[in-house]
C-alpha positions in Angstrom: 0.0 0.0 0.0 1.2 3.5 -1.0 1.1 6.4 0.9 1.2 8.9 -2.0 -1.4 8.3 -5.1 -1.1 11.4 -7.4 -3.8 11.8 -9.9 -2.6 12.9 -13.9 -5.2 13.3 -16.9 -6.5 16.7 -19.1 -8.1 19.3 -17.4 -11.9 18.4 -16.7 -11.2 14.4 -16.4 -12.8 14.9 -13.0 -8.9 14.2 -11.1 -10.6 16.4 -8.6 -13.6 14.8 -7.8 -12.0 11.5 -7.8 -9.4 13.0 -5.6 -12.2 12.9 -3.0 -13.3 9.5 -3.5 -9.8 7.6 -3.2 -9.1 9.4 0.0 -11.7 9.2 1.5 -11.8 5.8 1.4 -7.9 5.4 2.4 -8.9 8.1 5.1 -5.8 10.3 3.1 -5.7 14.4 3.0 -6.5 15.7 -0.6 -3.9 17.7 -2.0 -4.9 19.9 -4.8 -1.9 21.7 -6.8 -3.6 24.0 -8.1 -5.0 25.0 -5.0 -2.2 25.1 -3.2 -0.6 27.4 -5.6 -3.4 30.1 -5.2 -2.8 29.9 -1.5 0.5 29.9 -1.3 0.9 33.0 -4.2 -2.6 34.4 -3.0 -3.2 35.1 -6.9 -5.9 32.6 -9.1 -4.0 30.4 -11.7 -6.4 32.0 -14.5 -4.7 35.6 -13.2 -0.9 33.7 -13.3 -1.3 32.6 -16.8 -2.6 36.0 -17.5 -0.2 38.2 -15.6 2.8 36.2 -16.3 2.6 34.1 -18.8 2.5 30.0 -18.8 6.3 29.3 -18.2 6.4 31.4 -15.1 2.9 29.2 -14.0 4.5 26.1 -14.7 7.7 27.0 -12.7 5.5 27.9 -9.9 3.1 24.7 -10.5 6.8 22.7 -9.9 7.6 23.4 -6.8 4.0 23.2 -5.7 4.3 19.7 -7.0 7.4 18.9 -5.1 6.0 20.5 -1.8 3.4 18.4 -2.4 4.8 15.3 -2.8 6.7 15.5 0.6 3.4 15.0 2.5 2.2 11.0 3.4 -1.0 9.7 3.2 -2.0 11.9 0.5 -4.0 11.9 -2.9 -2.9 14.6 -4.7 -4.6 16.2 -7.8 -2.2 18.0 -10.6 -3.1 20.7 -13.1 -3.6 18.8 -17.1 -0.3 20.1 -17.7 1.2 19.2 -14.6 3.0 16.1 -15.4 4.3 17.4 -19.0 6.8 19.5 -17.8 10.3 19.7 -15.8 10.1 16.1 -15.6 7.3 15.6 -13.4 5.9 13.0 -14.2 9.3 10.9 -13.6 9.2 12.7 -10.1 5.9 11.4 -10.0 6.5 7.7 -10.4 9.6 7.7 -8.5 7.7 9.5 -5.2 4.2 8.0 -5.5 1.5 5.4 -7.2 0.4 7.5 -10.3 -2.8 7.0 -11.9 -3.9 8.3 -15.6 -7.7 9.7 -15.4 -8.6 8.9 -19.0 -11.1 10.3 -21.2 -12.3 10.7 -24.7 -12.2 14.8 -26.5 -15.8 14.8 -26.8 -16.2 14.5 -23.0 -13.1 16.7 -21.7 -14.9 18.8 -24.7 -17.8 18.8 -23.1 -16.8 18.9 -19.5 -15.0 22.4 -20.5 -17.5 23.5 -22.3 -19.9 23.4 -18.7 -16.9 24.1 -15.9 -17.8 26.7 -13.3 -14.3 28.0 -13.4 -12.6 28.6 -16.7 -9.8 27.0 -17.5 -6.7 29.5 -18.6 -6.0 27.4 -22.2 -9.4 27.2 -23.1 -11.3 29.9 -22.4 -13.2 32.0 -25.1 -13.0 28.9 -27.4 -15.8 28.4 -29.6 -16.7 24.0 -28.9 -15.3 23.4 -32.2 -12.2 25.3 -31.3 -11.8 23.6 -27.8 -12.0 20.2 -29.7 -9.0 21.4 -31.8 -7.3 22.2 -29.1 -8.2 19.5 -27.0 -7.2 17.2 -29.6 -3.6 18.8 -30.3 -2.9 18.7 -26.4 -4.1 15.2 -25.4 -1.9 14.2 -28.6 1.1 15.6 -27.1 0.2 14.8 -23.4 -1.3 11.4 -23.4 2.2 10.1 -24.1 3.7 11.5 -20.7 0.0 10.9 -18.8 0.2 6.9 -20.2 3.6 6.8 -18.2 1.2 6.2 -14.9 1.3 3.4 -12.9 -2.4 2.8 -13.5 -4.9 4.3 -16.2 -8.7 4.3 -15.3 -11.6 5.7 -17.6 -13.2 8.8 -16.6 -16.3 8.6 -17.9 -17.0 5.2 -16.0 -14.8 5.3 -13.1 -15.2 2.5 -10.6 -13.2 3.4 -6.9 -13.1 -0.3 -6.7 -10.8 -0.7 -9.6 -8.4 1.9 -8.0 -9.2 0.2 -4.3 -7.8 -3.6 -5.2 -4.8 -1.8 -7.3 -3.8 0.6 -4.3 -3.7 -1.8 -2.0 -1.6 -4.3 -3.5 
């Protein structure tokens, strides 16, 4: 049994939610990097990304990570883009269980389309333009987010699956 399960997939695969589920169930803390990051800079990521540009948010988002990664008994929820830079997703799999929250474009699409808080890449896209540019990105992320210890499908996700693999 881990002590550290960190959660990878595209933004809106629902890493959040099922965040939540897994620790609850181990009775873990939820770590969200994205959240941590707002507290810890006391500025929104949509305002980073808009202030400052993505490489100074991802520079930021990497040593949220690696805080993160120092706590035990944790589930901890990236950012989409999390794992496709500075190497994080080898930090990843050397530090913690990993698990890829997979999910088709046309429900990430959708799932965008509908979020309560806009995400900084895909805001003001028309849907045919988010499913272009969801499209492009899972092309070049899926590689880096297959590199997890364990993939589970979004749209169906059953804790159990996750339950009998954790505790192994």
């Amino acid at each position: 049994m881990t002590n550290r399960i960190v959660l990878v997939g595209f933004s809106g695969a629902g890493k959040s939610t099922v965040a939540k589920k897994i620790a609850n169930y181990f009775n873990f803390s939820v770590l969200d990097t994205d959240k941590m990051l707002e507290e810890r800079y006391r500025i929104s990521v949509y305002d980073i990304f808009e202030k400052y540009g993505e490489l100074v948010f991802r520079q930021l988002e990497y040593k949220i990570l690696v805080e993160a990664l120092k706590q035990e008994n944790v589930v901890i929820s990236t950012g989409g883009g999390t794992p496709c830079f500075s190497n994080a997703m080898q930090l990843i799999n050397e530090i913690a269980c990993s698990i890829y929250i997979e999910m088709a474009e046309k429900s990430l699409v959708q799932r965008l389309l509908h979020a309560k808080i806009p995400r900084p890449l895909t805001k003001n896209k028309t849907e045919e333009e988010l499913f272009a540019f969801v499209t492009e990105q899972l092309a070049l992320r899926a590689p880096i987010y297959q590199q997890a210890n364990l993939t589970v499908k979004g749209e169906n996700f059953d804790l159990q699956d996750v339950v009998q693999w954790c505790e192994v």
